[in-house]
C-alpha positions as CSV (number, residue, x, y, z in Angstrom):
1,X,-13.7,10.5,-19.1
2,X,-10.2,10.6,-20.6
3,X,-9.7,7.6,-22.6
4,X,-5.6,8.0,-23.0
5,X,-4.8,9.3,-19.6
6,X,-4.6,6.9,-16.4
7,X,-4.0,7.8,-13.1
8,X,-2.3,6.2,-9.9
9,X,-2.4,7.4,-6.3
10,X,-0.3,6.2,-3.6
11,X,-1.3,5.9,-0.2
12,X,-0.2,5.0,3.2
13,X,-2.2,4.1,5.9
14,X,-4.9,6.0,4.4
15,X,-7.9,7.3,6.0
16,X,-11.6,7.5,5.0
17,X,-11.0,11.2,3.1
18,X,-8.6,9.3,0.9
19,X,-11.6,7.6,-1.6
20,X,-13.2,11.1,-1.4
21,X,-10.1,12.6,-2.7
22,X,-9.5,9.8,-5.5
23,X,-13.2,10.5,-6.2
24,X,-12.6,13.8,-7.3
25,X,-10.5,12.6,-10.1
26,X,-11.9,8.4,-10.8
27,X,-14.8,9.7,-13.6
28,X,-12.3,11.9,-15.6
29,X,-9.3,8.7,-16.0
30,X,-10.0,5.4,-17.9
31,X,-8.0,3.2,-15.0
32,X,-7.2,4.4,-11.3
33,X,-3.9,2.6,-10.3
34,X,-4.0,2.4,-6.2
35,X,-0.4,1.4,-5.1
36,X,-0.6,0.7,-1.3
37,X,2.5,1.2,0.9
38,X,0.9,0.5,4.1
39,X,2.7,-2.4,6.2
40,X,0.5,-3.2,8.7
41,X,-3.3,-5.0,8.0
42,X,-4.9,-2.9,5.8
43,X,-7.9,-4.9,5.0
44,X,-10.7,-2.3,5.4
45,X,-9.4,0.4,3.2
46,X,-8.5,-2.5,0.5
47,X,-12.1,-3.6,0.9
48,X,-13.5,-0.7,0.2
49,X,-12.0,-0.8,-3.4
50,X,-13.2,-3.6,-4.6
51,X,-16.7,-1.8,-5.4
52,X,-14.6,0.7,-8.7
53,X,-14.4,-1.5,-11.4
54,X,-12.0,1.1,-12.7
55,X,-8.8,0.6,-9.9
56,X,-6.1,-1.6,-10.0
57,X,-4.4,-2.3,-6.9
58,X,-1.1,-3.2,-6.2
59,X,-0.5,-3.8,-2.8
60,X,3.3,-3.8,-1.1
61,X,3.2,-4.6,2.0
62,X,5.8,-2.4,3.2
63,X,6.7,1.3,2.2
64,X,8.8,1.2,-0.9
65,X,8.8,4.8,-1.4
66,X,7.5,7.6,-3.5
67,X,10.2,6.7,-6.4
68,X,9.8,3.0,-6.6
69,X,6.2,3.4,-6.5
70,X,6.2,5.8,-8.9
71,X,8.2,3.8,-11.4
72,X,5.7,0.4,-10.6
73,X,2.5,2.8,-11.7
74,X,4.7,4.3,-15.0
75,X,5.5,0.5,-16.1
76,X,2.3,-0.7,-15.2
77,X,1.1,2.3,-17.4
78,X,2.9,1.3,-20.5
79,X,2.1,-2.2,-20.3
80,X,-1.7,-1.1,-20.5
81,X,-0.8,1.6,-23.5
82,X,-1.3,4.2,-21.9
83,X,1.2,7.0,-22.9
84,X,0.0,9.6,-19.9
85,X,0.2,9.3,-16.3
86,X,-1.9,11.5,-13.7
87,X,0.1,11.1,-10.6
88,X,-1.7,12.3,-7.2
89,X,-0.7,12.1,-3.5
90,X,-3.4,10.7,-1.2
91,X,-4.8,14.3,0.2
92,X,-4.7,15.7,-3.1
93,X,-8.0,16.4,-4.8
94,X,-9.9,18.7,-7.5
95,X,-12.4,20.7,-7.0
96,X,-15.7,22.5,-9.0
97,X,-14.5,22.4,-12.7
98,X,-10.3,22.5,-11.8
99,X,-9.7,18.9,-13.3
100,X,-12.0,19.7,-16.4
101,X,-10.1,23.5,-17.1
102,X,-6.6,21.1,-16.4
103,X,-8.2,18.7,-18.7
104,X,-8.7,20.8,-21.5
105,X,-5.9,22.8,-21.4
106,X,-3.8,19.3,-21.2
107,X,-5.8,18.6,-25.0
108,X,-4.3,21.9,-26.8
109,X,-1.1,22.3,-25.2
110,X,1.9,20.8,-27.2
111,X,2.8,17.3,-25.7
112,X,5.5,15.5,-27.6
113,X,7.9,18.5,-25.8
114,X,6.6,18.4,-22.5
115,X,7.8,16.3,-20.4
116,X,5.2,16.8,-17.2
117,X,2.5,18.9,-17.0
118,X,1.8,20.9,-13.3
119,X,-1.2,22.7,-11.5
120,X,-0.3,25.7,-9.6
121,X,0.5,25.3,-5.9
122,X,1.7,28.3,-5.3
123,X,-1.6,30.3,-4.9
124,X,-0.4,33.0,-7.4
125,X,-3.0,34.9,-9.3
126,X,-3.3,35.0,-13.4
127,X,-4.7,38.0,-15.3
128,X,-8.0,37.0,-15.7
129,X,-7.6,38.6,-19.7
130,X,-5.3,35.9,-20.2
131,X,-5.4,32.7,-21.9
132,X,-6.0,30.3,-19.3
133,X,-4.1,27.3,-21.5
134,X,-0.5,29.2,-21.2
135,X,2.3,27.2,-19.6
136,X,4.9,28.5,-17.6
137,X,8.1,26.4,-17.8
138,X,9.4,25.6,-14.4
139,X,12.3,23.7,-13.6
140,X,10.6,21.5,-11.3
141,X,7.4,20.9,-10.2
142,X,6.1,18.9,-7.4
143,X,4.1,15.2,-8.4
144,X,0.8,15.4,-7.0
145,X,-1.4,16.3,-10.0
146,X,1.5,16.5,-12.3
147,X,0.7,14.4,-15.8
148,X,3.7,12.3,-16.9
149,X,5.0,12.1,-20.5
150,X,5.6,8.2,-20.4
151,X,7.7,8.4,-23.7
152,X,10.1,10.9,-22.1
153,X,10.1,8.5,-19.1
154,X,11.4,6.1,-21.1
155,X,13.9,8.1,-22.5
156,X,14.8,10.0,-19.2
157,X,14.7,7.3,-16.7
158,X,13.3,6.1,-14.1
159,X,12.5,8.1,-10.8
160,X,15.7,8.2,-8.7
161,X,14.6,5.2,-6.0
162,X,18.0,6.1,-4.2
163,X,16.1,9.3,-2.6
164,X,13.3,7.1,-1.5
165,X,11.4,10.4,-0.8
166,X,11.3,13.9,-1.2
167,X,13.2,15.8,-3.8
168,X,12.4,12.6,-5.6
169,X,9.6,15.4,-8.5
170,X,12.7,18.1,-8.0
171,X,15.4,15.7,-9.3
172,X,13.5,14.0,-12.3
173,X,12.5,17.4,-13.6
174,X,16.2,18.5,-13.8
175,X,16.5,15.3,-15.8
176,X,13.5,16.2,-18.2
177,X,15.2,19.4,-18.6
178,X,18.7,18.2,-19.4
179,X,17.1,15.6,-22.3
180,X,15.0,18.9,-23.8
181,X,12.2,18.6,-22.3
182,X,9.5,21.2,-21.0
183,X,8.1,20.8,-17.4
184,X,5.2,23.4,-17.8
185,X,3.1,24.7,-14.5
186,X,-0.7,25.5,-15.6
187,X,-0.8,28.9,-13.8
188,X,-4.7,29.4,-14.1
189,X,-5.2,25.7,-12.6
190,X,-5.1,24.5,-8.9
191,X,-6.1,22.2,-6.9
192,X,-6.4,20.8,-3.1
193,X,-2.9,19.7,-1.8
194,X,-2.0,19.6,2.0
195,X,2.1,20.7,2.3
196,X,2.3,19.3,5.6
197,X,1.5,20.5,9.0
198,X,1.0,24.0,9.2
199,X,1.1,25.3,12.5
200,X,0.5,28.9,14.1
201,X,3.2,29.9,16.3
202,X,4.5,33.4,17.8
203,X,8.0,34.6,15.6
204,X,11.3,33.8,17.3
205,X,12.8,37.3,16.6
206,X,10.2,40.0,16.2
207,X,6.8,38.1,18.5
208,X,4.6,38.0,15.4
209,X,1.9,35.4,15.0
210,X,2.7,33.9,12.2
211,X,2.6,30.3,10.3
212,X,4.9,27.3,9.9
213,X,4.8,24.6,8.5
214,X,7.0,21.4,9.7
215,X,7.9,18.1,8.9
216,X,8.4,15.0,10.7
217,X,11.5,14.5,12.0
218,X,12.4,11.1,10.1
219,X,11.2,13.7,6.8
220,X,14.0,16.4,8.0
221,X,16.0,13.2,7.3
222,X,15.5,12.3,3.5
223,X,15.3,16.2,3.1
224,X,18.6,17.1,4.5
225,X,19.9,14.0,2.6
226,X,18.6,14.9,-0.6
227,X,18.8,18.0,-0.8
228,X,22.3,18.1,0.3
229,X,22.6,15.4,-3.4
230,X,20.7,17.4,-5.4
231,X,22.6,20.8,-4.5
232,X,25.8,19.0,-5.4
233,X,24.6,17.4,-8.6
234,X,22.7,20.2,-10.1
235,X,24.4,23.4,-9.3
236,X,26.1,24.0,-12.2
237,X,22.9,23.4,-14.6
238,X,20.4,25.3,-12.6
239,X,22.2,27.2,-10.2
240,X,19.0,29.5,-9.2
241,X,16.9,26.2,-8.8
242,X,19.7,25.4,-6.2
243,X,20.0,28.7,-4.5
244,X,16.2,28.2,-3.7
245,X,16.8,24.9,-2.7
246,X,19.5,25.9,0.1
247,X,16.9,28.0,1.8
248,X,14.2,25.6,1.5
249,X,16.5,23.4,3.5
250,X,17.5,26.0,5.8
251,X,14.1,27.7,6.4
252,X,12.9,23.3,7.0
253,X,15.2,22.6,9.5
254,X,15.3,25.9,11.1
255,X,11.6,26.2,11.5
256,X,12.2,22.4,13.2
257,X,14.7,23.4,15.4
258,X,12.6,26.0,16.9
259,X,8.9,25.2,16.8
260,X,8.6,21.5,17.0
261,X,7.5,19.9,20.1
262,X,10.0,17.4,19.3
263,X,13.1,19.8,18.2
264,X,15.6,17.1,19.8
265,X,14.2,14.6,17.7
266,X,14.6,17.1,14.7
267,X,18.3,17.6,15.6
268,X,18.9,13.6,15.6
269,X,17.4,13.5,11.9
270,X,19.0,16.4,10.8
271,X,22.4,15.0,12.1
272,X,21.9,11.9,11.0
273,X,20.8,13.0,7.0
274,X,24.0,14.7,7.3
275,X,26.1,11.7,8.2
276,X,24.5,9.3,5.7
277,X,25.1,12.0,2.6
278,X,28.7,12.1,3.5
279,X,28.7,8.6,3.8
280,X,26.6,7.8,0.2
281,X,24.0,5.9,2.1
282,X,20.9,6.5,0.6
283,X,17.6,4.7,0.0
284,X,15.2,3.8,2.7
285,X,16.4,5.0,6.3
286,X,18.2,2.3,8.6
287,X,16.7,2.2,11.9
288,X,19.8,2.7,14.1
């Protein structure tokens, strides 16, 4: 166990695999904080918690968001002394010796700099001659099994609740960056994360098989949205960071537009992220 680092996971109408996931990580954390944004009766999954002396549950009633949640977990954090803050998404999970390597490295790597801490999601491939502990800085890095530097929090600021979700990681790691701080990706260290629903689908232009992956239609809202905010605000700081940004958001609503079942649906939220950015209404999507 890691006496200074505690963890939180966030869920939303979770399902059994979620504990299995948490589980993965629970032995290696001194306190688990579970913030639940389910709003409907979630009784059972609650239930099941009350047997790890180690959790702390804070339950909302209603989905406040990745950001606010985030921010509830990083003060509730403090307020135990705890200076570092393992922050995991629901289908997220270690396996074999990942968390231990991620663990260790985390001991010798220079911390008062770093702002947040990364595994690699990217499924590229380390010389296996290389030091295993060497951090690539990134720009940004995504949450989920990201460690927090809760003294740069406090001097950076709080997650941007405005966004709600997605982009929410992307934007405070431009702000880590613009105080001086690192945001370092553990090449050599992975772990378990789902990106969504990844589907198998015959290419548009040339008839290859190949795989998509797409988002929900209300999520091609908050990602046109936010994007659209984070391209404006950030361009002239990290101008490559926002190139790739552009085609994320091109290559996400494009793959929308043409392989999701619901594509009208996709075109509604598109349209609609579009109108509220223009119109600076941001936070939690009005049902129209």
């Amino acid at each position: 166990m890691n006496t200074s680092l505690i963890a939180v996971v966030i869920t939303y109408y979770p399902d059994a695999k979620v504990i299995s996931n948490f589980l993965s990580y629970y032995d290696k954390v001194a306190k688990l904080i579970v913030i639940d944004n389910t709003d409907t009766n979630n009784d059972a999954f609650l239930e099941k918690l009350k047997s790890f002396d180690k959790v702390v549950l804070i339950k909302n009633g209603e989905n406040n968001g990745i950001a606010a949640s985030l921010n509830l977990a990083a003060f509730k954090a403090i307020d135990l002394g705890f200076h570092w803050l393992l922050t995991m998404d629901q289908d997220s999970s270690f396996t074999g010796e990942q968390l231990s390597q991620y663990l260790s490295c985390f001991e010798k790597l220079q911390k008062e700099t770093t702002g947040m801490f990364g595994v690699n999601h990217e499924g590229k491939t380390f010389d296996a001659q290389q030091d295993l502990c060497v951090g690539e800085k990134k720009q940004a890095i995504i949450t989920s099994g990201s460690i927090v530097n809760l003294d740069a929090f406090k001097k950076t600021g709080i997650f941007n609740e405005s966004l709600f979700i997605d982009g929410v990681d992307t934007e405070y790691c431009y702000r880590l960056n613009q105080h001086g701080y690192d945001v370092l990706m553990l090449s050599a260290v992975s772990m378990t994360h789902n990106l969504g629903n990844t589907i198998t689908v015959k290419n548009w232009h040339v008839g290859k098989i190949v795989e998509r992956n797409l988002h929900a239609p209300v999520r091609i809202y908050y990602i046109t949205r936010n994007y659209l905010l984070l391209i404006k605000r950030y361009k002239k700081d990290f101008p490559e960071e926002v190139a790739a940004l552009k085609q994320q958001l091109k290559i996400k609503i494009k793959n929308g537009l043409l392989y999701d079942k619901n594509r009208w649906k996709v075109l509604k939220y598109f349209a609609k992220g579009l109108s509220d950015y223009y119109r600076g209404r941001f936070g939690k999507i009005k049902k129209s």
